[in-house]
Every structure is written in C-alpha cells, then in structure tokens.
N, C-alpha and C positions, 0 to 999 in steps of 0.2 A: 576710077574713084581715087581721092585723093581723101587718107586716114590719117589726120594731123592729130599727133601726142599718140601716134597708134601703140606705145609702151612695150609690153611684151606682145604685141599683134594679135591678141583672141578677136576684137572687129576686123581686122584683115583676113583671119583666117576663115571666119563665118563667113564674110563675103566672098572669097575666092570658091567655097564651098556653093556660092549660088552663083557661079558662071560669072563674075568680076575680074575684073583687073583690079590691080587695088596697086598702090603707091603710098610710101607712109612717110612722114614727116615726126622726130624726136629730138630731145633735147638730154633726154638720159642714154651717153653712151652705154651702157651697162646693159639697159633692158631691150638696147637694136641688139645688142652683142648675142640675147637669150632666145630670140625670135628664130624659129626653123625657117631652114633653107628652103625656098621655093614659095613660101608666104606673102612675096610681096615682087614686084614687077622692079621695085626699085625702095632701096629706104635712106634717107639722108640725115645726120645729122645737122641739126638746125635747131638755132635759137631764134624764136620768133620776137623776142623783143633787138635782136643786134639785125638780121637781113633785111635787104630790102627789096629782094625778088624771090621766086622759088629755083629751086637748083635744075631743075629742068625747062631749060627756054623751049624745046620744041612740041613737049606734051600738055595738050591741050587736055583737062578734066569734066566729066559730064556730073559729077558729085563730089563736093567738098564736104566732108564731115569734120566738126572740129564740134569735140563732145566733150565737155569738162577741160576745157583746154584756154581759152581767151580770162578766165577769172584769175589765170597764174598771172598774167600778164601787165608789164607797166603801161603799156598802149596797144589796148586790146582793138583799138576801132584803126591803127595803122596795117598788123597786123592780119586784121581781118581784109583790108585792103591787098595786102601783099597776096593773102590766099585766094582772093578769087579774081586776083590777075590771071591766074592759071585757068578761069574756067570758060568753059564752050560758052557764046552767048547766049543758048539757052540752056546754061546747065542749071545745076539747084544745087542753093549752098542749105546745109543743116546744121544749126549752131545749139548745142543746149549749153547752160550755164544753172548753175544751183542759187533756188529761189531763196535769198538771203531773208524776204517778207515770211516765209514758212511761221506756222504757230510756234514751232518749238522754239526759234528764235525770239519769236515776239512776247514768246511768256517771260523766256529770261531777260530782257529788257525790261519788261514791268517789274523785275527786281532790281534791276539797277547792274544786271549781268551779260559781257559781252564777250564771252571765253570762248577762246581758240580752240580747238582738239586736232588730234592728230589725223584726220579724216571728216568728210561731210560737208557740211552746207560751210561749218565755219573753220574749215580747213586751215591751219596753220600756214599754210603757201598760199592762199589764198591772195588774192593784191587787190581786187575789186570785186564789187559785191552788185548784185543783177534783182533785180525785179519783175514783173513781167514788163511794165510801161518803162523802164529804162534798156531791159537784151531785146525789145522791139527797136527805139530811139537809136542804141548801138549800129544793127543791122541797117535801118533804115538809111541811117546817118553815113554808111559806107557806099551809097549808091543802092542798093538791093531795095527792090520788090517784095514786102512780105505777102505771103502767098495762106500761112495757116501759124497760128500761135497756139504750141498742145503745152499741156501739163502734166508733166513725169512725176509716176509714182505710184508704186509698184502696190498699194492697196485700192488708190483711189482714181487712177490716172481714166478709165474709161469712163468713169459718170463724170470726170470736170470734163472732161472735153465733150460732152454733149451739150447741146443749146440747151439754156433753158437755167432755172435755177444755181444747180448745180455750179453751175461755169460761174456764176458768182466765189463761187469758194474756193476757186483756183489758187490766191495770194495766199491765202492760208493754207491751205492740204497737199498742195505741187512741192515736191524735194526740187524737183529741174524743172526749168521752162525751154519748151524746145522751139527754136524759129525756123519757118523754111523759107525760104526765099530764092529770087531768080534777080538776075542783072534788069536794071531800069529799061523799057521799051521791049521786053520778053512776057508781059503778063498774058495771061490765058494763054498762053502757048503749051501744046504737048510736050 
C-alpha cells in the first residue's frame, strides 16, 4: 500500500498492524523524521506538486490512499496521475478530499462569509476545494474507474451512504467525500 501525506504515520501504522506493507509518501520533512522505525517498508520525501514519477520504479502498489492530501495541491489531477502510475492494474486507488458543499460552509456564504481556519473543510492550505460531482470528475478525469462514492462523517456517514433518501443529503452532511476507484478496463474485477 502506498500512504501518501502518511505525516506522522498513525494510517501506516494501523495498517501494518493488519498484515500490510505499507510505503509512505511526505512533504513535511519533520513529521518523516517523528514516524517510528519499522512503520513503513520505505518513506520518501516528496513534493507532489514539483515530481513527476514516484521514487520507487520497481514497486508495484495494490492500494493508493491519498486521504486529505490532493486539496493541498496546485495540480491535484497530475498528481493524482503520478500516484497511480505506481499501481498494479488491478489495484484500488482511495482518494478523500473535504466536501467544500458541507452546510457549515454553505451557511456562511448566505452571509457573505468565506474564512479560512486553521483546520477543516476550509483549511488555510487548502488550494482546491472538492464537491462530490467535481472529486468524482478529478478521479475520472485521471483515467480511473469509479467503483463507490461514500460520504465521510463521523455522525452521519452510515445513513448517507445508504440508498435511498438519505444519500440525497450527502452535499450537505459529508465533512469528506471518499472515491474508490480502479485503472480503466479493471471494472468488476476482484
């Protein structure tokens, strides 16, 4: 697996915990430096807006997670290209990105309010801002097969992701939208 923005490693280390390889991709020398030894099979620093391959030509990945990671970014859809050069042809990429349509958002715009914080949907570093019909279009638009589009959110995320009403009220109640996907000509594959 390949854990891009893996930071201080706690999604590395949960996965290595369930029988993973895991391989991390940062941009903050500081938080590779803070990450225990043995957490990760390999970790590189990298700027995903300056490369234009991954640092390992011979490692092929069965899972790209790139989770809060593409919305830092000036060309999040080249990017997203570079990451899943690295992947098996039937691997599964998982992108979440924070639903910029959220209500909290949307209330403060019917005030005429678009303020930054230092955390969350409207994150200060933020560079691009995601919807569900635009970190679909992203993915799609990189070649990938979207395979399930869920909605992250830690009160409400199991009743949007059920058919039905509910899943209506995703743009508004989802903090993240998560996309999974697989490379073009890999659909319904195991």
């Amino acid at each position: 697996m390949l854990d891009v923005g893996c930071a201080s490693g706690y999604l590395g280390q949960e996965l290595v915990k369930r029988g993973c390889s895991v391989w991390g991709l940062e941009s903050d020398l500081d938080a590779i430096q803070g990450i225990p030894d043995g957490a990760y099979v390999a970790i590189a620093h990298v700027d995903l807006d300056e490369v234009d391959r991954l640092p390992w030509n011979e490692d092929r990945f069965d899972v790209v997670i790139a989770a809060d990671v593409l919305e830092h970014l000036s060309d999040p859809s080249r990017a997203l290209r570079v990451l899943t050069s690295g992947l098996e042809p039937r691997g599964l990429v998982i992108v979440s990105v924070p639903n910029v349509a959220h209500a909290s958002v949307r209330a403060k715009l019917l005030l005429g309010r678009f303020d930054y914080t230092p955390t969350g949907i409207l994150d200060e570093t933020h560079k691009r801002f995601f919807t569900f019909k635009t970190a679909r279009a992203l993915v799609e638009g990189c070649g990938l097969v979207v395979e399930r589009v869920l909605a992250g959110s830690d009160r409400f995320g199991a009743i949007l992701n059920r058919v039905g009403p509910f899943q209506a009220m995703r743009g508004l109640l989802a903090f993240n939208i998560v996309v999974i996907a697989r490379p073009a000509g890999d659909e319904g594959q195991p």
